[in-house]
PQR file with spaces between the fields and no chain letter, atoms N, CA, C, O and H, PARSE charges and radii, in Angstrom:
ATOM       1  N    UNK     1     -49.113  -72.040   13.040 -0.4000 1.5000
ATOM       2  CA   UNK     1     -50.487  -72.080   13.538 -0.0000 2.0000
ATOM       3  C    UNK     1     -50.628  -71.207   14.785  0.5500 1.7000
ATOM       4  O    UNK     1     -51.401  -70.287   14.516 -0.5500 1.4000
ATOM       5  N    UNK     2     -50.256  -71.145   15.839 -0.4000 1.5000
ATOM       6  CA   UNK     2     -49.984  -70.580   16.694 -0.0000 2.0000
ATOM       7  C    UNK     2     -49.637  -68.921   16.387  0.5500 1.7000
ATOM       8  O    UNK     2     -50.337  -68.105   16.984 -0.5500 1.4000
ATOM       9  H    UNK     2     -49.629  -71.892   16.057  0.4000 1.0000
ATOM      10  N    UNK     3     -48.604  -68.434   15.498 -0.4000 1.5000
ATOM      11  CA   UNK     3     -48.753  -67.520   15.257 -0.0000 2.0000
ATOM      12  C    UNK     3     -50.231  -66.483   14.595  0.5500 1.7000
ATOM      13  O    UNK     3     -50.562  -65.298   14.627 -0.5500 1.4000
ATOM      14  H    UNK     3     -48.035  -69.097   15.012  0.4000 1.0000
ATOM      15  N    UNK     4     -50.723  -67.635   14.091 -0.4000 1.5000
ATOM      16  CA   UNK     4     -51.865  -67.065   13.448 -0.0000 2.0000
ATOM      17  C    UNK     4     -52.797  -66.617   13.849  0.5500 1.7000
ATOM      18  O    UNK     4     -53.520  -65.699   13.460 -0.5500 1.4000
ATOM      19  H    UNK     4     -50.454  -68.598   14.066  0.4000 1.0000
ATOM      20  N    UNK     5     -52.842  -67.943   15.523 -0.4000 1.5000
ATOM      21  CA   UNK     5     -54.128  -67.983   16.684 -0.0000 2.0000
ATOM      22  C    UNK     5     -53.815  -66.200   17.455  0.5500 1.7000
ATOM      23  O    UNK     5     -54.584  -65.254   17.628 -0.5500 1.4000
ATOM      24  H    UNK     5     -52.255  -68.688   15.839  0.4000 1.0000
ATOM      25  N    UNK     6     -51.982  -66.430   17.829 -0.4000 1.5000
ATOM      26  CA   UNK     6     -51.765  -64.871   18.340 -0.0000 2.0000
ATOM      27  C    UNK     6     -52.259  -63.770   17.744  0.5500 1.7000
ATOM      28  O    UNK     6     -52.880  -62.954   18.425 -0.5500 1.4000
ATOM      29  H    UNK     6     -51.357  -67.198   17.688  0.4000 1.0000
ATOM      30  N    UNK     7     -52.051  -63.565   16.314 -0.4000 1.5000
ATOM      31  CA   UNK     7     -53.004  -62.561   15.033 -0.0000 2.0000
ATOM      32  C    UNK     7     -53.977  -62.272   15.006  0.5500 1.7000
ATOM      33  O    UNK     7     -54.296  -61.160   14.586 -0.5500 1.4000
ATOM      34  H    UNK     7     -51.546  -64.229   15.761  0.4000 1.0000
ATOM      35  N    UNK     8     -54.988  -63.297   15.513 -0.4000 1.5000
ATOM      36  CA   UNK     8     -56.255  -63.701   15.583 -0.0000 2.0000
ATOM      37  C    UNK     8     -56.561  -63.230   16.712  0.5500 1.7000
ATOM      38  O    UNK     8     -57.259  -62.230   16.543 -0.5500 1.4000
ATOM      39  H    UNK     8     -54.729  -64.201   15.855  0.4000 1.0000
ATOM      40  N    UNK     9     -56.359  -63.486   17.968 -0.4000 1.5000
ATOM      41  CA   UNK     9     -56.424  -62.682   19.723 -0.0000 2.0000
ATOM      42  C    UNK     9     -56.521  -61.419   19.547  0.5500 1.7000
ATOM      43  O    UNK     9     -57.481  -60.769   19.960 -0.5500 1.4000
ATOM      44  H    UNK     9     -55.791  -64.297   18.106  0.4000 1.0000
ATOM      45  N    UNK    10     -55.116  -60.714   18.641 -0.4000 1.5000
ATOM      46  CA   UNK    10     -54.876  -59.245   18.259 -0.0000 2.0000
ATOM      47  C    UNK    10     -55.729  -58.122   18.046  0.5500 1.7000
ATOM      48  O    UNK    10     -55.916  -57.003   18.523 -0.5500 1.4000
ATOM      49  H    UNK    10     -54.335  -61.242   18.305  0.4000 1.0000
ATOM      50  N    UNK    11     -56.310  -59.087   16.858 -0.4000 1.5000
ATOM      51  CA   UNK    11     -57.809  -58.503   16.178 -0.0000 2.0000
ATOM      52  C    UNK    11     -58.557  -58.622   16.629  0.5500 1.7000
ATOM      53  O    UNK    11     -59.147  -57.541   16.634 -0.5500 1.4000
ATOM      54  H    UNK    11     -56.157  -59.995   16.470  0.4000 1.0000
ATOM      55  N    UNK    12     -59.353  -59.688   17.389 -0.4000 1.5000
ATOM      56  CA   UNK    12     -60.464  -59.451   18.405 -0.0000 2.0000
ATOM      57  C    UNK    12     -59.980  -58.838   19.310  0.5500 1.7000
ATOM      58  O    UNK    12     -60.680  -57.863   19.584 -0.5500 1.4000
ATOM      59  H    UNK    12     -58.874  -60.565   17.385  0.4000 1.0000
ATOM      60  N    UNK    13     -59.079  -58.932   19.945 -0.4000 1.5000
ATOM      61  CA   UNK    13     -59.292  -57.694   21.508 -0.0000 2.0000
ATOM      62  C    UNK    13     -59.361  -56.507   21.059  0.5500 1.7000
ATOM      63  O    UNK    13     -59.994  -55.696   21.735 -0.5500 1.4000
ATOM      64  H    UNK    13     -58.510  -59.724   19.722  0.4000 1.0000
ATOM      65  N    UNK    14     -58.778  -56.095   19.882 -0.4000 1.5000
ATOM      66  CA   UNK    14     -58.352  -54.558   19.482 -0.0000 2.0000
ATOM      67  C    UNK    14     -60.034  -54.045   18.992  0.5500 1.7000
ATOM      68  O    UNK    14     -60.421  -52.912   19.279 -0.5500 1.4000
ATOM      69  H    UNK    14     -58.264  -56.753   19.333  0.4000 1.0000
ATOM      70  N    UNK    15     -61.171  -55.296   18.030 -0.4000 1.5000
ATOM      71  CA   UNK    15     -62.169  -55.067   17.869 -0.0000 2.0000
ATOM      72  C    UNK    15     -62.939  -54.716   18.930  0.5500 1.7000
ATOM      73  O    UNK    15     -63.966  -54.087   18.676 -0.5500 1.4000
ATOM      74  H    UNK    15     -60.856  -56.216   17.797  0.4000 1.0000
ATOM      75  N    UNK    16     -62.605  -55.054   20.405 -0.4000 1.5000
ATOM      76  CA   UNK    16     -63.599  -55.450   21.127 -0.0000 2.0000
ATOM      77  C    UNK    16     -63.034  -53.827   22.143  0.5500 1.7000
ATOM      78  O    UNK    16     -63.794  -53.200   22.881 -0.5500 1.4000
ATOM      79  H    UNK    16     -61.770  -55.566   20.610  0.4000 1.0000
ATOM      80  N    UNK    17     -62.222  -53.634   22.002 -0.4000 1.5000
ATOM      81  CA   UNK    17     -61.394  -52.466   22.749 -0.0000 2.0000
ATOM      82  C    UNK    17     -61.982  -51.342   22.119  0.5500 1.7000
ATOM      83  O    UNK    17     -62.251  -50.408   22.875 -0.5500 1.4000
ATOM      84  H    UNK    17     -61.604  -54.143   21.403  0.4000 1.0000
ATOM      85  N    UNK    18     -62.315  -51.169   20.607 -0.4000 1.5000
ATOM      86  CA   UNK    18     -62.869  -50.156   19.689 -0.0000 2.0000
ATOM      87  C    UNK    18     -64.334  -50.170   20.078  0.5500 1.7000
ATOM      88  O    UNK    18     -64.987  -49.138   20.235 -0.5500 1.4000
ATOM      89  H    UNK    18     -62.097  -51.928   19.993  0.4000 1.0000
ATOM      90  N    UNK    19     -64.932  -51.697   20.262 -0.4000 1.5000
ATOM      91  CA   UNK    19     -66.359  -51.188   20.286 -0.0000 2.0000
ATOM      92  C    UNK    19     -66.669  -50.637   21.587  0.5500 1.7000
ATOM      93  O    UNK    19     -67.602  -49.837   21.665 -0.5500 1.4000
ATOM      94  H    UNK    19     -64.402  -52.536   20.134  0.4000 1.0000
ATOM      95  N    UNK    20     -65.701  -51.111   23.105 -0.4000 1.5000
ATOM      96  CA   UNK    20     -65.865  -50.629   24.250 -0.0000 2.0000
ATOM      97  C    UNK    20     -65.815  -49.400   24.414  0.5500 1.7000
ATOM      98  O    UNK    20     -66.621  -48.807   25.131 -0.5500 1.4000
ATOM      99  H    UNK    20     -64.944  -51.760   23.041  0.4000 1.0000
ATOM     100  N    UNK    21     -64.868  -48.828   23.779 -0.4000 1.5000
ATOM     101  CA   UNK    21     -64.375  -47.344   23.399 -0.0000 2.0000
ATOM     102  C    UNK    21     -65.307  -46.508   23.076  0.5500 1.7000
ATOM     103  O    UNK    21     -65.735  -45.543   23.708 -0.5500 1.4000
ATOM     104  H    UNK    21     -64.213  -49.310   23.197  0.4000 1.0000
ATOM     105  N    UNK    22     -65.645  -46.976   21.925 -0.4000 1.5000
ATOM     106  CA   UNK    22     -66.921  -45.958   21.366 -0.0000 2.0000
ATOM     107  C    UNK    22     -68.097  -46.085   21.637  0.5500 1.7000
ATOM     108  O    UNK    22     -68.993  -45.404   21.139 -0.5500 1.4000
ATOM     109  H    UNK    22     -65.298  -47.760   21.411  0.4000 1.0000
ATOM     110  N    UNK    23     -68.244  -46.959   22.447 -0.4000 1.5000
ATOM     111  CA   UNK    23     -69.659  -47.333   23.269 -0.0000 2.0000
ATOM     112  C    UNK    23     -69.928  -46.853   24.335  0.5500 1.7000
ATOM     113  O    UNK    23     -71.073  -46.716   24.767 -0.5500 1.4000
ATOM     114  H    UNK    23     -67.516  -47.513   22.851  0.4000 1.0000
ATOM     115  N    UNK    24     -68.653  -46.455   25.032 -0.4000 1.5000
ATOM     116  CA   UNK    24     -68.457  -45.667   26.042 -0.0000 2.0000
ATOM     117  C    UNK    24     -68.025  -43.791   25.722  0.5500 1.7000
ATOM     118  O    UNK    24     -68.191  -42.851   26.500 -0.5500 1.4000
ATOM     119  H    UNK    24     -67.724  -46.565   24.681  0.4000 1.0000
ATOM     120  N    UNK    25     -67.689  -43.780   24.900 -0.4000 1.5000
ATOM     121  CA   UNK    25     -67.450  -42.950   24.338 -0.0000 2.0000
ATOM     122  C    UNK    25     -69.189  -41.729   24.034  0.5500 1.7000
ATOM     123  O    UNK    25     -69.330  -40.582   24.459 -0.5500 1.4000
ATOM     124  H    UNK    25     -67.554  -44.543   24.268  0.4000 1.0000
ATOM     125  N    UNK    26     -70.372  -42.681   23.062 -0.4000 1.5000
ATOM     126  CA   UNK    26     -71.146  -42.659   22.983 -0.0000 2.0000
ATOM     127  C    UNK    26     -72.077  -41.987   23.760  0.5500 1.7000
ATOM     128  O    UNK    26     -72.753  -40.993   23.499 -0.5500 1.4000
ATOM     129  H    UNK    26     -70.257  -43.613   22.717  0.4000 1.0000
ATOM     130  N    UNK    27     -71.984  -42.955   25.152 -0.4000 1.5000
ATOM     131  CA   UNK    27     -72.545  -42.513   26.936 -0.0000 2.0000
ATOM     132  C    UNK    27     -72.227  -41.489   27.403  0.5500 1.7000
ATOM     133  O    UNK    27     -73.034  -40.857   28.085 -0.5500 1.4000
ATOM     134  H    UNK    27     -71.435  -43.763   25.364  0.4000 1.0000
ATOM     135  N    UNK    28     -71.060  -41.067   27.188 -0.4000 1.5000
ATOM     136  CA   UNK    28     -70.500  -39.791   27.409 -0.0000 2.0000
ATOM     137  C    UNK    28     -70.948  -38.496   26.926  0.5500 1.7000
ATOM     138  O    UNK    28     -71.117  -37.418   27.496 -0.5500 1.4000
ATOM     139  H    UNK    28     -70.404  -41.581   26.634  0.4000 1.0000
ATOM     140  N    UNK    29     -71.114  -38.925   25.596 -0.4000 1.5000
ATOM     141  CA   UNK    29     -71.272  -37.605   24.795 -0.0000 2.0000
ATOM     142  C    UNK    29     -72.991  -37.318   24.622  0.5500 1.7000
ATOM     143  O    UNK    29     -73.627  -36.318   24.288 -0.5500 1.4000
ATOM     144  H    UNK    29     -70.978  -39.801   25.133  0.4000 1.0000
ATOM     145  N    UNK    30     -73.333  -38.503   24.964 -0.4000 1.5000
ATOM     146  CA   UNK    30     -74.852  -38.587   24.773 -0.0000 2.0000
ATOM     147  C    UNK    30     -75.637  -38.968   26.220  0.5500 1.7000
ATOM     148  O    UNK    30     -75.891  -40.171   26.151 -0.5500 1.4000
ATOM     149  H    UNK    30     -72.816  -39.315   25.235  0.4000 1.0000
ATOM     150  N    UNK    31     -76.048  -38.501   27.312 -0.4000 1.5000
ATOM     151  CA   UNK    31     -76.343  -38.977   28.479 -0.0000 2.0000
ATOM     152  C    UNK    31     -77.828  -39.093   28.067  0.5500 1.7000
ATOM     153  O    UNK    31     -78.658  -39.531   28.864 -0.5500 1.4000
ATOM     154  H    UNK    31     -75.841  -37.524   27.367  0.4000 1.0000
């Protein structure tokens, strides 16, 4: 269970790292 919850953390931060990324990314390229 625990391993799964860690799996689970993985994928949301990494989702949340992609949308920061390209959201910022976005701002950049688009002022």
């Amino acid at each position: 269970m625990s391993r799964f919850l860690d799996l689970l953390w993985v994928i949301v931060g990494l989702i949340v790292w992609v949308a920061i990324y390209s959201a910022a990314h976005d701002h950049i390229t688009k002022p």
